[in-house]
Backbone of each chain as nested JSON, in Angstrom:
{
  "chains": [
    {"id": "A", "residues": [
      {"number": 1, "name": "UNK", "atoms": {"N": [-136.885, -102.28, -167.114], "CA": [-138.025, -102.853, -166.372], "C": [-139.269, -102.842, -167.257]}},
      {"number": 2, "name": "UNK", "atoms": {"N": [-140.037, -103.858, -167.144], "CA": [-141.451, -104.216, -167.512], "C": [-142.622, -104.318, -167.005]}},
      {"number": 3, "name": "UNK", "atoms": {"N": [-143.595, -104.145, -167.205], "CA": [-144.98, -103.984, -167.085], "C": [-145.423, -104.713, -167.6]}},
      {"number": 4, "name": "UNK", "atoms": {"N": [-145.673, -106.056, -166.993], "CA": [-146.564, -107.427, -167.642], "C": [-148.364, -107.144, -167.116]}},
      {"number": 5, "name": "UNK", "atoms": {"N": [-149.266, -107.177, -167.987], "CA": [-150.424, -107.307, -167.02], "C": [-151.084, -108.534, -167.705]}},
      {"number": 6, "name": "UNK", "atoms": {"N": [-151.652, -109.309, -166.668], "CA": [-151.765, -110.568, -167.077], "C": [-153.464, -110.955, -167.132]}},
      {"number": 7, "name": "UNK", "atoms": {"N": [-154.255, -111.21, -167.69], "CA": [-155.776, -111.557, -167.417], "C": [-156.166, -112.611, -167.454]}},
      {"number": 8, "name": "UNK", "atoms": {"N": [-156.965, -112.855, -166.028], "CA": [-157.138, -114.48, -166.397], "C": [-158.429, -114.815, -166.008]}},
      {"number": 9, "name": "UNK", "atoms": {"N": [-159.397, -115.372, -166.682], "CA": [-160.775, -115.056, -166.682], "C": [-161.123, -116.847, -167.052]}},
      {"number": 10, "name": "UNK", "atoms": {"N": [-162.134, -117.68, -166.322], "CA": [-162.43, -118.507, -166.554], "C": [-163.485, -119.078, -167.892]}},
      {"number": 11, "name": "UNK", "atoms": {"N": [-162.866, -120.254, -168.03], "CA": [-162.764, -120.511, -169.38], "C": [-164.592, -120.604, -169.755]}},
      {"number": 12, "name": "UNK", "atoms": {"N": [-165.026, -120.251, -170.974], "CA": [-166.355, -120.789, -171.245], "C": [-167.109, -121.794, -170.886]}},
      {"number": 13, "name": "UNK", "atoms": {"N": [-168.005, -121.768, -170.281], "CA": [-168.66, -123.075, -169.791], "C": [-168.541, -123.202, -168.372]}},
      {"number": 14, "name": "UNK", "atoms": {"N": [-166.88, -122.81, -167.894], "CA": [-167.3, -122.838, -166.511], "C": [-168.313, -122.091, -165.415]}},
      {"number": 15, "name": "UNK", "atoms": {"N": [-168.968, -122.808, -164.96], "CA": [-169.738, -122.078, -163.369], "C": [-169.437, -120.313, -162.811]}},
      {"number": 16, "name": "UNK", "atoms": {"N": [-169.489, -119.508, -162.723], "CA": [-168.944, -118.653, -161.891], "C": [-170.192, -118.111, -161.097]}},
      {"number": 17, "name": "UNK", "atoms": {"N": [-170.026, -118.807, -160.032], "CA": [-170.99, -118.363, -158.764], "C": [-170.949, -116.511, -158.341]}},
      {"number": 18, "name": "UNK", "atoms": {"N": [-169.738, -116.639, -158.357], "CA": [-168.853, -115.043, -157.757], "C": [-169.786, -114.088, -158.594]}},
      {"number": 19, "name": "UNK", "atoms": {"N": [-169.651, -114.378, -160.006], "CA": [-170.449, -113.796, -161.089], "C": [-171.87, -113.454, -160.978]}},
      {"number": 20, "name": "UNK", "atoms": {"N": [-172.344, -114.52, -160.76], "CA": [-173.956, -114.849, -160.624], "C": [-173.975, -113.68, -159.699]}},
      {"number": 21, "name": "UNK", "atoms": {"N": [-173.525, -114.059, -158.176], "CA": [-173.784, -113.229, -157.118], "C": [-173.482, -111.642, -157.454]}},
      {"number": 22, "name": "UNK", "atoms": {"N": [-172.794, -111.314, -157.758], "CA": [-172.738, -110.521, -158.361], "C": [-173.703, -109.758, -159.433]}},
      {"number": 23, "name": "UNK", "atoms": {"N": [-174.325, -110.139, -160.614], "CA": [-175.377, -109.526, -161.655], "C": [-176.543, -109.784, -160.397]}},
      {"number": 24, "name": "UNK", "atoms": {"N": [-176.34, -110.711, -159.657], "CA": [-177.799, -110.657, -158.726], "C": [-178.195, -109.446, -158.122]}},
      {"number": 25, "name": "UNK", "atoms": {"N": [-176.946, -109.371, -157.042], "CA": [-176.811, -107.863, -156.446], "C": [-176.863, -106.618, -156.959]}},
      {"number": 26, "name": "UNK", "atoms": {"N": [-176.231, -106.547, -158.314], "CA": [-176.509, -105.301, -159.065], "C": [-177.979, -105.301, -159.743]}},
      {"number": 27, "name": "UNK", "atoms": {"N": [-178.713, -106.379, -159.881], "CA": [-180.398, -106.267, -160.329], "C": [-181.432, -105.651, -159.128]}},
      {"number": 28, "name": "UNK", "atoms": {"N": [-180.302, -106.121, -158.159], "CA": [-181.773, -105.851, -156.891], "C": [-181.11, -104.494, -156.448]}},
      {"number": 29, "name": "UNK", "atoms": {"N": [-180.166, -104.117, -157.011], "CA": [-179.952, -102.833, -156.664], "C": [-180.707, -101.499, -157.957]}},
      {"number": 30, "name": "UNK", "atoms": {"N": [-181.328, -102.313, -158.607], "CA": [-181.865, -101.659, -159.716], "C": [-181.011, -101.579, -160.824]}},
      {"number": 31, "name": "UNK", "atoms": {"N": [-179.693, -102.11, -160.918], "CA": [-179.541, -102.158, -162.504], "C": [-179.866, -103.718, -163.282]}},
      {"number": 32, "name": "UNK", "atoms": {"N": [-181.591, -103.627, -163.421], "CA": [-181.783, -104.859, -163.894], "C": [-180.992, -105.067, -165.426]}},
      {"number": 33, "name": "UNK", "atoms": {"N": [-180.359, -103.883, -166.495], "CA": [-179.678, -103.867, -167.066], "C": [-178.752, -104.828, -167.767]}},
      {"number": 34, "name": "UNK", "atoms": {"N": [-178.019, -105.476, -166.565], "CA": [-176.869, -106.272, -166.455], "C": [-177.692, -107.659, -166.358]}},
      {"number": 35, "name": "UNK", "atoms": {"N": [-177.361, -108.635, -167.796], "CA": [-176.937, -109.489, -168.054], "C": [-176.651, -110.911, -167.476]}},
      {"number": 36, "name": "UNK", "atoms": {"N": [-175.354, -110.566, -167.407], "CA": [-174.365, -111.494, -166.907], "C": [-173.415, -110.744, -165.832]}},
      {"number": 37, "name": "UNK", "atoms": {"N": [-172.497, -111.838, -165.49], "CA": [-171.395, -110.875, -165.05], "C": [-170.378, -112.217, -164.968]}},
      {"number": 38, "name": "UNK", "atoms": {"N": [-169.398, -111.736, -165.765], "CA": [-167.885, -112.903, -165.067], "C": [-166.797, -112.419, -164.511]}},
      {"number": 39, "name": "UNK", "atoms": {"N": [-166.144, -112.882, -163.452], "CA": [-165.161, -112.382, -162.61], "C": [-164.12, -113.339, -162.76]}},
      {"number": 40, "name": "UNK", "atoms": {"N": [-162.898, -112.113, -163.08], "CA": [-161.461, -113.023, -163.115], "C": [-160.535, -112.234, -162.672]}},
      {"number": 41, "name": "UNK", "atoms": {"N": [-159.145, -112.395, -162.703], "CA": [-158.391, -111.816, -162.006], "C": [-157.392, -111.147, -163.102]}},
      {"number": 42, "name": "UNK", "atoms": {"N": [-156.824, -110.05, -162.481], "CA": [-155.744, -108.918, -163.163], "C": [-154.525, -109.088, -162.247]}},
      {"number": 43, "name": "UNK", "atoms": {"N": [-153.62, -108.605, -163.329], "CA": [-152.223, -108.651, -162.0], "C": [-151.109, -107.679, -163.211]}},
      {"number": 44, "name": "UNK", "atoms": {"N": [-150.409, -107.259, -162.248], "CA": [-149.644, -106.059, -162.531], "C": [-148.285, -106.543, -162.167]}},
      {"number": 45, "name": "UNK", "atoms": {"N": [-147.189, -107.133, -162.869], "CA": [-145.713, -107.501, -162.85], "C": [-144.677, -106.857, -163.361]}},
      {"number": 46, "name": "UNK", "atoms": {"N": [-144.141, -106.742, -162.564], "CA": [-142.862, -105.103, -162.793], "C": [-141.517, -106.647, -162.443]}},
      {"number": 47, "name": "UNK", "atoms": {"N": [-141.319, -106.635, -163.758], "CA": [-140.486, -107.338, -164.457], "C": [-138.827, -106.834, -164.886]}},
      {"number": 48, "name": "UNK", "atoms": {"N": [-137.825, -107.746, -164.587], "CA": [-136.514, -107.448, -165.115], "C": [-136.413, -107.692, -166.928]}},
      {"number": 49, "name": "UNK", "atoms": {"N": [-136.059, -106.982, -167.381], "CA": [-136.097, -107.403, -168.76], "C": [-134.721, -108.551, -168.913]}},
      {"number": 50, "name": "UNK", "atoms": {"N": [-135.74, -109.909, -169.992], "CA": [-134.531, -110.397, -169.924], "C": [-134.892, -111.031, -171.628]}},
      {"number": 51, "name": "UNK", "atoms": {"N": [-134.279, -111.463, -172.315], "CA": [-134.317, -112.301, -173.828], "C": [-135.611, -112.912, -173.662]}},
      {"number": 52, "name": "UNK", "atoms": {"N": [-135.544, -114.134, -172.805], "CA": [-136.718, -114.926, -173.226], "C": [-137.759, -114.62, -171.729]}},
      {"number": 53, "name": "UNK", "atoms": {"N": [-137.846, -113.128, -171.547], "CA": [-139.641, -113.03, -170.939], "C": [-140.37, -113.582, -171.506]}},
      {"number": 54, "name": "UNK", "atoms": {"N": [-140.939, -113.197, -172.504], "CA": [-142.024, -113.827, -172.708], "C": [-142.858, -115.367, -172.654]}},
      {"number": 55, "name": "UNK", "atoms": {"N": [-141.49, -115.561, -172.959], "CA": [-142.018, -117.792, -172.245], "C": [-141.451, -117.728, -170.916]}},
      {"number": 56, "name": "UNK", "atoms": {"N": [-140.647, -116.692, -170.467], "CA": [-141.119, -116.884, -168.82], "C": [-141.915, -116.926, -168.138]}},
      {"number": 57, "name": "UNK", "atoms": {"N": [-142.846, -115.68, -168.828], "CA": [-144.296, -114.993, -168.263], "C": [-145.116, -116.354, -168.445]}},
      {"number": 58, "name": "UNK", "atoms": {"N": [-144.984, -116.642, -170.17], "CA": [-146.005, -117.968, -170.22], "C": [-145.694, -119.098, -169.187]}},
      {"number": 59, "name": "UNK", "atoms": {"N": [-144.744, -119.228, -168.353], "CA": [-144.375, -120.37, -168.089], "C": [-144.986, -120.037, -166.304]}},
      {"number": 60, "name": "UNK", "atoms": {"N": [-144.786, -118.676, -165.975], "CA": [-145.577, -117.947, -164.629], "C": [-147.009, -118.489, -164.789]}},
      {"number": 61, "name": "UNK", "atoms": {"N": [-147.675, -117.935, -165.639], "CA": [-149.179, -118.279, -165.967], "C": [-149.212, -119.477, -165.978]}},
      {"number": 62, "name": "UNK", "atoms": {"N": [-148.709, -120.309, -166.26], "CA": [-149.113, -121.944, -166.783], "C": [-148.388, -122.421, -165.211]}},
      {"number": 63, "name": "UNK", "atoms": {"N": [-147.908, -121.778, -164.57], "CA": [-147.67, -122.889, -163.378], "C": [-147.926, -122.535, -161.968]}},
      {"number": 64, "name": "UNK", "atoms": {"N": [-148.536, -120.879, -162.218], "CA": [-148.726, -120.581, -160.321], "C": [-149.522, -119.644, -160.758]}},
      {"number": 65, "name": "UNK", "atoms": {"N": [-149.773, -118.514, -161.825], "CA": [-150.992, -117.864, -161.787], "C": [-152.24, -117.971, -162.2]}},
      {"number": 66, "name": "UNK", "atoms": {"N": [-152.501, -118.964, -163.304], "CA": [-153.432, -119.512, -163.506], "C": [-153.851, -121.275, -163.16]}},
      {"number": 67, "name": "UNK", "atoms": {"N": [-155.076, -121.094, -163.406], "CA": [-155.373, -122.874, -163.328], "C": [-155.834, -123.464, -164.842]}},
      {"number": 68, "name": "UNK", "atoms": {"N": [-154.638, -123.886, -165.335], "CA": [-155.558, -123.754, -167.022], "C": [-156.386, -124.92, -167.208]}},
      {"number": 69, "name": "UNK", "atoms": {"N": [-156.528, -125.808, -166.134], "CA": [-158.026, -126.59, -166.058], "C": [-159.397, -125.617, -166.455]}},
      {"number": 70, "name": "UNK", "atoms": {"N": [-159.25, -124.667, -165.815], "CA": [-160.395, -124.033, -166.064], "C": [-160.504, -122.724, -166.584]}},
      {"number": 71, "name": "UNK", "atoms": {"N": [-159.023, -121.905, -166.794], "CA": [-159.148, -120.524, -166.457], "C": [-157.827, -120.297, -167.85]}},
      {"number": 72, "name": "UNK", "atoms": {"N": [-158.28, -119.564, -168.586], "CA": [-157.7, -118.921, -169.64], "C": [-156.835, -117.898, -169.439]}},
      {"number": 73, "name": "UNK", "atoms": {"N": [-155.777, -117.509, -169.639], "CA": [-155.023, -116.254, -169.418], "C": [-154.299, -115.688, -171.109]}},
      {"number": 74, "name": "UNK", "atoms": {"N": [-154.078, -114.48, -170.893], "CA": [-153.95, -113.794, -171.745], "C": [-152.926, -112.563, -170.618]}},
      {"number": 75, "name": "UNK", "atoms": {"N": [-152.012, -112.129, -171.618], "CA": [-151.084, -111.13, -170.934], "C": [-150.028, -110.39, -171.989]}},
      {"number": 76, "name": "UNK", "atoms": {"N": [-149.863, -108.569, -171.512], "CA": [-149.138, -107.882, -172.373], "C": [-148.107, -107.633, -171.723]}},
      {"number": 77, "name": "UNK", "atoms": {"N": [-147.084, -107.279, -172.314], "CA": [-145.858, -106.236, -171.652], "C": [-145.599, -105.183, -172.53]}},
      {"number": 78, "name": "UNK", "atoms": {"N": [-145.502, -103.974, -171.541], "CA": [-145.345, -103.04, -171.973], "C": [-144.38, -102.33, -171.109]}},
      {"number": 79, "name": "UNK", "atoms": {"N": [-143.736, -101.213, -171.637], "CA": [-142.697, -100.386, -171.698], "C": [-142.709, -99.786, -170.051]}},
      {"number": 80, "name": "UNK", "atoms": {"N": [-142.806, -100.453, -168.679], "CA": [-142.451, -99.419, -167.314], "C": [-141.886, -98.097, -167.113]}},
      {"number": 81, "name": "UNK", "atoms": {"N": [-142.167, -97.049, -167.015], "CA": [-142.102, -96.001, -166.33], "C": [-141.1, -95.954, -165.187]}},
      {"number": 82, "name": "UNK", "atoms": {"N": [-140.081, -95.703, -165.269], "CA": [-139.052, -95.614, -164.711], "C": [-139.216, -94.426, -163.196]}},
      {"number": 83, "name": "UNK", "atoms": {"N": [-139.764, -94.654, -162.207], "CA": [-139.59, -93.187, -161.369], "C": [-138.549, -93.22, -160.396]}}
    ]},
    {"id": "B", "residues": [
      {"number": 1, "name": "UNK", "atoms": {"N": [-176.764, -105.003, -176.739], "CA": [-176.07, -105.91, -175.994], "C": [-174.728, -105.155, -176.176]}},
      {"number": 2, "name": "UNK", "atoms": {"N": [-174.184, -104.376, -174.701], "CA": [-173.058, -104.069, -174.828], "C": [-172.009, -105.002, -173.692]}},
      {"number": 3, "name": "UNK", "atoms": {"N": [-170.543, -105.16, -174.103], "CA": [-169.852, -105.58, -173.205], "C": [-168.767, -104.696, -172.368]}},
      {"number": 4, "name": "UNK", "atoms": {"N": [-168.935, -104.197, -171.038], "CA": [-168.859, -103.736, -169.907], "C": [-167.095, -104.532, -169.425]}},
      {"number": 5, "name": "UNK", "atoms": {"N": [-166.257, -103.852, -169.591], "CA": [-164.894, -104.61, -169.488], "C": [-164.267, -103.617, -167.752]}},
      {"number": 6, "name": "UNK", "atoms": {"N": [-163.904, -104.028, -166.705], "CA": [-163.616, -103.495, -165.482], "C": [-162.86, -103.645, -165.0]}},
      {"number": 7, "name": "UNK", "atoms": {"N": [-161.418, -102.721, -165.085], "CA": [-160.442, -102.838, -164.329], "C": [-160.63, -102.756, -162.798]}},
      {"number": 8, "name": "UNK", "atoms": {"N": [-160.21, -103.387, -161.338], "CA": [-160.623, -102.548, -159.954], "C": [-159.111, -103.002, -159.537]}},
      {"number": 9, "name": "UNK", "atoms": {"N": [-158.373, -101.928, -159.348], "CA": [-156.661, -102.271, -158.789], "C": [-156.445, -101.469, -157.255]}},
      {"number": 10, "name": "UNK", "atoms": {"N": [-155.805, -101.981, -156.74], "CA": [-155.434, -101.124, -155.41], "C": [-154.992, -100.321, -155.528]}},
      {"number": 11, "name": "UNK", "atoms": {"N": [-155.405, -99.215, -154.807], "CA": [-154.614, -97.671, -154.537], "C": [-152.966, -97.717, -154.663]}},
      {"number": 12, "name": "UNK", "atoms": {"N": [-152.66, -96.882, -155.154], "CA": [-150.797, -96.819, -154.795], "C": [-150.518, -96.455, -153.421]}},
      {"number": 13, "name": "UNK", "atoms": {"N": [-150.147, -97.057, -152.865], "CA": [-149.604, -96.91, -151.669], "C": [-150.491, -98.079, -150.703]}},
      {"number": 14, "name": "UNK", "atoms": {"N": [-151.423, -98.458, -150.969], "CA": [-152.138, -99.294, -150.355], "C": [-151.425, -101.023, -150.247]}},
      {"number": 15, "name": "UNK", "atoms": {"N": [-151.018, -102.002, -149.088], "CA": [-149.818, -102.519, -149.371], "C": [-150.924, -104.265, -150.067]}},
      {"number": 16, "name": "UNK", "atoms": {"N": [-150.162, -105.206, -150.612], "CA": [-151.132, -106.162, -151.358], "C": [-150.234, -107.231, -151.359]}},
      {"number": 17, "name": "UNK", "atoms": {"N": [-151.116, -107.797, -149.515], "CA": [-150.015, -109.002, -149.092], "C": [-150.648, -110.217, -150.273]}},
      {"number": 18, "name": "UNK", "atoms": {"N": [-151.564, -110.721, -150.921], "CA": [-151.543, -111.084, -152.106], "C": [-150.623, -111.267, -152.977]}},
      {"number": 19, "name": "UNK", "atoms": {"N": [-150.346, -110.035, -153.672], "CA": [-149.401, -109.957, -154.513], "C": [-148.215, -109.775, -154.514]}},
      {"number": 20, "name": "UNK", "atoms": {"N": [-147.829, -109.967, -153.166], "CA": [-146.267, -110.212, -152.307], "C": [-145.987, -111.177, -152.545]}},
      {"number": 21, "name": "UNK", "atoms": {"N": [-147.123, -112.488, -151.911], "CA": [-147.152, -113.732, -151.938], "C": [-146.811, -114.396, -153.112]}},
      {"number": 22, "name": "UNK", "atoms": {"N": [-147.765, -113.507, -154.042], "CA": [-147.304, -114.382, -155.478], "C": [-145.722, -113.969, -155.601]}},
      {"number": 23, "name": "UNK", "atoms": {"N": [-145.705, -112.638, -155.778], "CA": [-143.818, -112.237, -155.793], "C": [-143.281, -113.345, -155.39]}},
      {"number": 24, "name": "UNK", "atoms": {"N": [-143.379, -113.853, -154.312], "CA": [-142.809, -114.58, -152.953], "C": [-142.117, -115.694, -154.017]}},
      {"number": 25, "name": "UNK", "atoms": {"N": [-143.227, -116.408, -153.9], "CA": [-143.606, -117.854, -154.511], "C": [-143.003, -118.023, -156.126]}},
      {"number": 26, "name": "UNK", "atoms": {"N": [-142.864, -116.713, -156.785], "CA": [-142.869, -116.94, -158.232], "C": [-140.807, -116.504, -157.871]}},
      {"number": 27, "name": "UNK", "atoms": {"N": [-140.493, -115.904, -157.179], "CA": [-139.169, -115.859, -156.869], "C": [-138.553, -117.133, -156.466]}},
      {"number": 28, "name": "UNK", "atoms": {"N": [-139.23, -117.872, -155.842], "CA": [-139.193, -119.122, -155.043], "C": [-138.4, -120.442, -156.414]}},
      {"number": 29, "name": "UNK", "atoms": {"N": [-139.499, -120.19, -157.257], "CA": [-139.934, -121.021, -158.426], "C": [-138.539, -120.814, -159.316]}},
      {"number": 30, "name": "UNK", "atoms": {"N": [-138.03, -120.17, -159.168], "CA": [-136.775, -119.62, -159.967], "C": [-136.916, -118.25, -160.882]}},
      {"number": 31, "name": "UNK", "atoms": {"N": [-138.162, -117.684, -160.887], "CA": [-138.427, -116.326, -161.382], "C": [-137.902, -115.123, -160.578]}},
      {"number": 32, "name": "UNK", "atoms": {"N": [-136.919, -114.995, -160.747], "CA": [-135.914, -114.096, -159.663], "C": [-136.321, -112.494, -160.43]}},
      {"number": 33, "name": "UNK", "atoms": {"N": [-136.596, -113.139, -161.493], "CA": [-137.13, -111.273, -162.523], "C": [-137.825, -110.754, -161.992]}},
      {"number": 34, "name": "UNK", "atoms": {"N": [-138.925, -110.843, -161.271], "CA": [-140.087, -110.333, -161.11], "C": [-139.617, -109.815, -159.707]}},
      {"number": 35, "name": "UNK", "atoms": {"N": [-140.296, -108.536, -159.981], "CA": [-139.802, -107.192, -158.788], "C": [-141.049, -107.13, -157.623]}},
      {"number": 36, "name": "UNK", "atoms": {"N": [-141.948, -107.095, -158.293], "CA": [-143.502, -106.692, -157.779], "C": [-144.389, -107.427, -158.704]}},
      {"number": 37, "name": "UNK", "atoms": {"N": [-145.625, -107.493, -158.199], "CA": [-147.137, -108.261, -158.012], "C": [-147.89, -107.307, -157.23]}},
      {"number": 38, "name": "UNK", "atoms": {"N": [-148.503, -106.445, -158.214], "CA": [-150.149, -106.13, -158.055], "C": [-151.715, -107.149, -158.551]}},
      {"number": 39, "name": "UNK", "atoms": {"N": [-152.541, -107.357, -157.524], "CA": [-153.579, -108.042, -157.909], "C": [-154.845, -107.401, -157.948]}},
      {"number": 40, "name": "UNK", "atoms": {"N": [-154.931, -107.653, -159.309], "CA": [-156.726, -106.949, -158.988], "C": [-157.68, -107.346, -159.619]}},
      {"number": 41, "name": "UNK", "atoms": {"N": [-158.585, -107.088, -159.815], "CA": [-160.009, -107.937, -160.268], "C": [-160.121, -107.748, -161.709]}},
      {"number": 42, "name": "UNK", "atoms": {"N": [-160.816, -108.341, -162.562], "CA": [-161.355, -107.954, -163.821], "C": [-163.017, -108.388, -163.853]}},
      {"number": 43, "name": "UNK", "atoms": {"N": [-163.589, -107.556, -164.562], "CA": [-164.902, -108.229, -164.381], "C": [-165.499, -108.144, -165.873]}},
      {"number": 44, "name": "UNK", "atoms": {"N": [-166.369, -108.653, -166.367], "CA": [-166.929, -108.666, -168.095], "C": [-168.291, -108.825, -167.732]}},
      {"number": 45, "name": "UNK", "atoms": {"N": [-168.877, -107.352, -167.597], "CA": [-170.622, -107.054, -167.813], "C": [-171.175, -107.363, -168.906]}},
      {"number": 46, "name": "UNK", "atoms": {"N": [-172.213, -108.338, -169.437], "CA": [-173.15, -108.114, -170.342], "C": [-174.039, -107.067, -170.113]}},
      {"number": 47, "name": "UNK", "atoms": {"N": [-174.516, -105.853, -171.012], "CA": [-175.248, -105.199, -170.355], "C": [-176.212, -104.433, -171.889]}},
      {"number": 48, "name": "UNK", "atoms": {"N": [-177.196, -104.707, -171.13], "CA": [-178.186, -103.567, -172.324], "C": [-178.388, -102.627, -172.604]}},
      {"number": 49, "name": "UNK", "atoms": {"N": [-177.888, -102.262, -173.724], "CA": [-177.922, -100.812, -173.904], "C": [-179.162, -99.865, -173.283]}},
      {"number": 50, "name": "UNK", "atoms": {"N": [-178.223, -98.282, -173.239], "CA": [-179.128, -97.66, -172.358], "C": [-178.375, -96.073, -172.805]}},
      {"number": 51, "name": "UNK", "atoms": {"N": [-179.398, -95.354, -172.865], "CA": [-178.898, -94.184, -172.725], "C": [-178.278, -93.554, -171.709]}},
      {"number": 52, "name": "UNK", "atoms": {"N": [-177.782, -93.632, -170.671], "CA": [-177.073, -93.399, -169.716], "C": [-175.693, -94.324, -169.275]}},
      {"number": 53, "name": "UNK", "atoms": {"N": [-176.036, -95.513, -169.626], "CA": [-175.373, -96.683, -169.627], "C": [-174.344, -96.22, -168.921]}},
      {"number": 54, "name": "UNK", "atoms": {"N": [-173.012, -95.395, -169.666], "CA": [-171.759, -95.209, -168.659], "C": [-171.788, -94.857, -167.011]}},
      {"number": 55, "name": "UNK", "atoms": {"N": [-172.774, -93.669, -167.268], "CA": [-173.416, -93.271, -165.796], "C": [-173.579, -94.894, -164.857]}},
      {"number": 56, "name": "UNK", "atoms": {"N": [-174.422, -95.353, -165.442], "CA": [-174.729, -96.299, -164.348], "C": [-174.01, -97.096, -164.326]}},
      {"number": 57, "name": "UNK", "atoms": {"N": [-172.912, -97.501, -164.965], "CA": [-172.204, -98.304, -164.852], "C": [-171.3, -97.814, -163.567]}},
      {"number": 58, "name": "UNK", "atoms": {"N": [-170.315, -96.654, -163.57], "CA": [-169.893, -96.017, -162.841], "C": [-170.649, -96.189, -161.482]}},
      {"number": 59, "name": "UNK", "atoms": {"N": [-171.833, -95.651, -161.49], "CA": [-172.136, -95.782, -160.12], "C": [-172.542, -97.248, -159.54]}},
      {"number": 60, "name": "UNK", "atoms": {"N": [-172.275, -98.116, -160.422], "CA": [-172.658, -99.6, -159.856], "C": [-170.708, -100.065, -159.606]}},
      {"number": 61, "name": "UNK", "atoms": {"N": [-169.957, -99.727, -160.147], "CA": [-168.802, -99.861, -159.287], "C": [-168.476, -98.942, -158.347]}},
      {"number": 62, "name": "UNK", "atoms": {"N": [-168.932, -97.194, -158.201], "CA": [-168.805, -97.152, -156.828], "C": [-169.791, -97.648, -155.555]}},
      {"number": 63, "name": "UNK", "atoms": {"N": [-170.802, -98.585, -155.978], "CA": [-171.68, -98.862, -154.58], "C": [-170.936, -100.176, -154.782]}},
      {"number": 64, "name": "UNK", "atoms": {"N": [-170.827, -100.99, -155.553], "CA": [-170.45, -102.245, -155.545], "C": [-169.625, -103.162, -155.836]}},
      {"number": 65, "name": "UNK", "atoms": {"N": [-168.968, -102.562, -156.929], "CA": [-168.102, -103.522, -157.683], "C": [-166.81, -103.228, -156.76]}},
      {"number": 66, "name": "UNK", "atoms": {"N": [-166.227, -101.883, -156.672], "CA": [-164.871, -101.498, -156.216], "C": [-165.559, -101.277, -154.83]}},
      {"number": 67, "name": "UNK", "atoms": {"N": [-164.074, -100.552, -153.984], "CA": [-164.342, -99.976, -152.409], "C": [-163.69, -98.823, -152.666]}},
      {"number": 68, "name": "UNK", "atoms": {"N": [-163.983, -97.94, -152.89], "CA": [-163.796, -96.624, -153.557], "C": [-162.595, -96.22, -152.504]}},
      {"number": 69, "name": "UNK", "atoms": {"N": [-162.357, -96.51, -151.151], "CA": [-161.653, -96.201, -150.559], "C": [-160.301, -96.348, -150.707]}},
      {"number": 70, "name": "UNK", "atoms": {"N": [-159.899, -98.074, -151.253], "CA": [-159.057, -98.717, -151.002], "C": [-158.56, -98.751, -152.674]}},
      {"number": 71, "name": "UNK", "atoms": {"N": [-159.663, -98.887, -153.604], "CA": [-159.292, -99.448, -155.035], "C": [-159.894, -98.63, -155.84]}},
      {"number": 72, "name": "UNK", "atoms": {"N": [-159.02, -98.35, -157.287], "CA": [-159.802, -97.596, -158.215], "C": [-160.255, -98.397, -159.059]}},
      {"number": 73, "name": "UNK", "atoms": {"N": [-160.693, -97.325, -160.268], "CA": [-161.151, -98.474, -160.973], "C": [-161.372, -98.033, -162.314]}},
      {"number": 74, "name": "UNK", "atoms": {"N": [-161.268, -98.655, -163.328], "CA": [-161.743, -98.098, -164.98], "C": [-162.636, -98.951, -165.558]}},
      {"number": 75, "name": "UNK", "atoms": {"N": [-163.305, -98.778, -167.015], "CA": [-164.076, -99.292, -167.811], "C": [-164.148, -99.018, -169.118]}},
      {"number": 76, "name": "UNK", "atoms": {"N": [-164.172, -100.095, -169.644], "CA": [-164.649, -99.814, -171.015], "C": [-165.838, -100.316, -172.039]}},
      {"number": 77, "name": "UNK", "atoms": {"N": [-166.572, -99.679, -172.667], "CA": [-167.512, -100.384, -172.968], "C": [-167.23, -100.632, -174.649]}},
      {"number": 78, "name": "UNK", "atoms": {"N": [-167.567, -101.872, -174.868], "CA": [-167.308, -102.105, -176.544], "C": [-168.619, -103.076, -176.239]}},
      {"number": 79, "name": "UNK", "atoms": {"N": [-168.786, -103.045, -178.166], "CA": [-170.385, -103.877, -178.655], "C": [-169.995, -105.143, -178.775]}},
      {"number": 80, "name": "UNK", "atoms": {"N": [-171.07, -105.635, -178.313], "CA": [-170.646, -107.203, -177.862], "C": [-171.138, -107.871, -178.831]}},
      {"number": 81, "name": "UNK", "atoms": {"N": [-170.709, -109.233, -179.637], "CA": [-171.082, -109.594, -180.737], "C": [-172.497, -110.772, -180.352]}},
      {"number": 82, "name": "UNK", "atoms": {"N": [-173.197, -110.878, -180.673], "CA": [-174.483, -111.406, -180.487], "C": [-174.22, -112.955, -181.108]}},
      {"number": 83, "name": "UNK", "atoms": {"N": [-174.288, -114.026, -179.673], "CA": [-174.11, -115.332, -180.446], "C": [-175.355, -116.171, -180.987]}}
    ]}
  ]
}
């Protein structure tokens, strides 16, 4: 078994309102500090090991977890913990 | 200018009809590998350096970023390259 974690964070240039609202709320909460802020999504896949994961995974991302109109993904697998 | 990197994942045991769904759907698709789907946020702070910086970072995901109840959460801070 595998441990895919996948990140998918929208691409440069795009809008992120979620974001905005976000560094807004944390300024008026007093951490005028903060910048920016961009929000994307994480995901945690407990995977069968098989030969060709890895263009499976790519092929997951490119057709139901990301939107690559707008949104970039990036993803590792690593070694699951068996309990 | 530091960059503020934020894991926020659901508790273990906490259930994530979300990431069922994707299970669901990505089983559906012919991805029969995939066991489980956890979903969780990522977020990328620009933030200005500060002598306390970690401190407040921390406490701006427990008032805001995470729900301390339901989701944990990590961080990392690395120097952000100046464009």
């Amino acid at each position: 078994m595998r441990r895919v974690t996948v990140h998918i964070t929208l691409k440069e240039g795009v809008l992120d309102p979620q974001g905005k609202a976000i560094q807004e709320s944390l300024n008026s909460l007093g951490y005028e500090a903060v910048e920016e802020v961009r929000v994307g999504k994480y995901m945690e896949l407990m995977v069968e090991e098989t030969a060709d994961m890895e263009q499976r995974v790519k092929e997951m991302c490119d057709k139901l977890l990301a939107n690559p109109v707008i949104e970039d993904y990036r993803f590792d697998v690593e070694e699951a913990e068996v309990l």
